[in-house]
Phi, psi and omega in degrees: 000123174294119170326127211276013138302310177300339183270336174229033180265187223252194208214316186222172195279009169302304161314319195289125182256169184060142156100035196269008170286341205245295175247046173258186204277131165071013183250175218262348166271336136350256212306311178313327197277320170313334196248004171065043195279120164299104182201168176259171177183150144260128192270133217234122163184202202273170156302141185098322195223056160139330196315311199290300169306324166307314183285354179271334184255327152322298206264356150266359188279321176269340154097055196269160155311154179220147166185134179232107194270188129238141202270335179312308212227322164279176185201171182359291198305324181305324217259299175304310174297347150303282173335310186285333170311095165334150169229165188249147161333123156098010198232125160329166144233128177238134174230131203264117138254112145290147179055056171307343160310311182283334153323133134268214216279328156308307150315313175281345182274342151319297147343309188285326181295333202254352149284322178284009197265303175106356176264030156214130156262083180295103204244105205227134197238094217242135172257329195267140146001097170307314184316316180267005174263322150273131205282131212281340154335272169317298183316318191301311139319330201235136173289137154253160182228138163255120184265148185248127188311151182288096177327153181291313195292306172316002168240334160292358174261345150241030138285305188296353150291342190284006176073333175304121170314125156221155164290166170316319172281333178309310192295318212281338191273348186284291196297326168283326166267025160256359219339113188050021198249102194270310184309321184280349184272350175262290125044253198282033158257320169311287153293004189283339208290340195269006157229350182225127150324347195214129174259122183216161157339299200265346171283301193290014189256315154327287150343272153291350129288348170295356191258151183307152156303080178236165171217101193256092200304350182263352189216201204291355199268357176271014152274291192318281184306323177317309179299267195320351216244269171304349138328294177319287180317320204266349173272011183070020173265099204257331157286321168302328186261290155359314177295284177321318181302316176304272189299001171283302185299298186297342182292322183105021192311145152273145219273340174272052142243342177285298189306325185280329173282335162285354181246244196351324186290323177300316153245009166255335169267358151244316162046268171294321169331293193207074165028272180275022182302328208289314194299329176304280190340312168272343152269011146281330202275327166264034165276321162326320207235340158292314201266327163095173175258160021280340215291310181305004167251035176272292181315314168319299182324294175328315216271308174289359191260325169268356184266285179343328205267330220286120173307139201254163172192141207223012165324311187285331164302297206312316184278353173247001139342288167302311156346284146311309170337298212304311168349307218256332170284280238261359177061210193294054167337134135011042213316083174352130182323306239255355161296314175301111203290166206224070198266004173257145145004289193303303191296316174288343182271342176260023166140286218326164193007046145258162186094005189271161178222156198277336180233053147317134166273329164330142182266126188257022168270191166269184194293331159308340187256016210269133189070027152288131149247141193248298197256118217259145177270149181248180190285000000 
């Protein structure tokens, strides 16, 4: 029985909710898809909130051969029997890689004659960095599009296609544990209807505990633990997060993707508190990639037991955070004169660096922002 994601995902970007930096009026995956623009690209972005459609609604827009791989479970032969499939003149071949992440370095490089070739239009689908995951060949071949988690109204608004009754608290408690996840919210309207007469709170809660003990690398519970995995850590629980790490490992996780998240985690949920975690963090991670497994997950071990105890202060996030807003409201702001490198004449006669003194008390933003504070220390 087809899955009723698939039964209501959208066909064209009229349909299509979310991601309007990317497909609102005049914006460049929009315009490409209006204009049949032929290209490879990758869509990089959270679980849940659009690629796989998006790369579908591209690829009837140019009026291409489709193929949908998964990077998990295809390789090389998956790739020559597409090559090898006739095609008709003038018609794209497009191949959809999901989790393109999960190549490694040898597949994608497998990959590359035939994108650059043009007899694959390639379209790749990521949860992970493309910079540290693809190989700079490829990449290099591919635009990237950054996708954005689904606003709670983008997501009552693709609840409310599944057709399914739900009261309001019902819609608002769904919407928090999918926290942005259209698949997983469609998910669990399904199955709660497959088990219940009625969709409610107490149904969809039910629901989601009813499902087996799993770690599916492909699907939400590798979201889940992770998620449950930096949680532990950022509360100082160092056997809840040593558990999660375990089951991650044992599962078959990859271990530099646990390492690469302990290095985010180091400075933005400890950050001032204690320095050098960042310094731990990153020597587990190249501890990671020297030593390999089973032996790195010792190093893990080591690295998450110390990032956990470590007092947290998340100040230093929090203030370039803020930063950035203001960057992104407010453009080019002005630079202060007295800021200002001088390498011409012209430039010391209008101003440019004078007056500066090198350990000033003076507030050095510009003028508009002047006695904003971004990194507020905490108490």
């Amino acid at each position: 029985m087809q899955p009723l994601a698939s039964k209501i995902r959208p066909q064209t970007l009229d349909e299509f909710v979310g991601q309007k930096h990317l497909v609102g009026k005049d914006k460049p995956l929009r315009l490409a898809i209006e204009q049949a623009h032929v290209f490879s690209f990758v869509l990089w972005g959270p679980p849940g909130v659009g690629k796989t459609t998006l790369a579908r609604i591209y690829a009837n827009a140019i009026h291409a051969d489709f193929h949908e791989l998964s990077a998990v479970s295809a390789g090389k032969e998956d790739i020559r029997k597409i090559i090898k499939q006739p095609k008709e003149e003038n018609r794209p071949r497009v191949l959809f890689l999901d989790e393109i992440h999960r190549f490694n370095k040898a597949q994608q490089d497998f990959l590359l004659p035939f994108v650059e070739s043009g007899e694959l239009v390639l379209i790749g689908a990521t949860t992970e960095n493309p910079s540290f995951e693809i190989i700079p060949a490829l990449l290099s071949r591919l635009r990237v599009f950054v996708l954005e988690e689904l606003s709670n109204e983008e997501m009552a608004t693709i609840i409310d296609r599944t057709a399914f009754e739900l009261n309001q608290d019902a819609k608002d408690w769904l919407i928090a544990m999918a926290n942005g996840d259209a698949r997983q919210a469609i998910t669990m309207i399904e199955n709660t209807a497959r088990l219940y007469d009625e969709i409610n709170v107490e149904t969809l809660k039910n629901t989601l505990q009813s499902k087996f003990l799993r770690y599916d690398k492909q699907g939400e519970e590798h979201y889940n633990v992770i998620s449950a995995f930096i949680k532990s850590m950022r509360a100082s629980q160092p056997d809840a997060a040593l558990y999660y790490l375990a089951r991650m490992i044992a599962a078959g996780e990859d271990p530099k993707f646990i390492a690469r998240r302990m290095v985010i985690f180091a400075s933005e949920d400890i950050g001032l508190a204690q320095p050098t975690a960042l310094v731990v963090a990153n020597a587990v991670f190249r501890a990671v990639e020297t030593v390999g497994l089973p032996e790195a997950g010792i190093n893990l071990a080591h690295g998450v037991a110390y990032l956990a105890q470590c007092k947290k202060d998340k100040s230093a996030y929090e203030g370039y955070m803020s930063a950035l807003e203001d960057a992104r409201k407010h453009g080019n702001l002005p630079v202060p004169l007295n800021l200002r490198n001088a390498p011409t004449k012209l430039m010391e006669d209008l101003g440019y660096g004078e007056g500066y003194e090198k350990y000033t008390v003076k507030d050095l933003l510009p003028k508009k922002l002047k006695g904003k504070k971004y990194l507020i220390p905490k108490e």
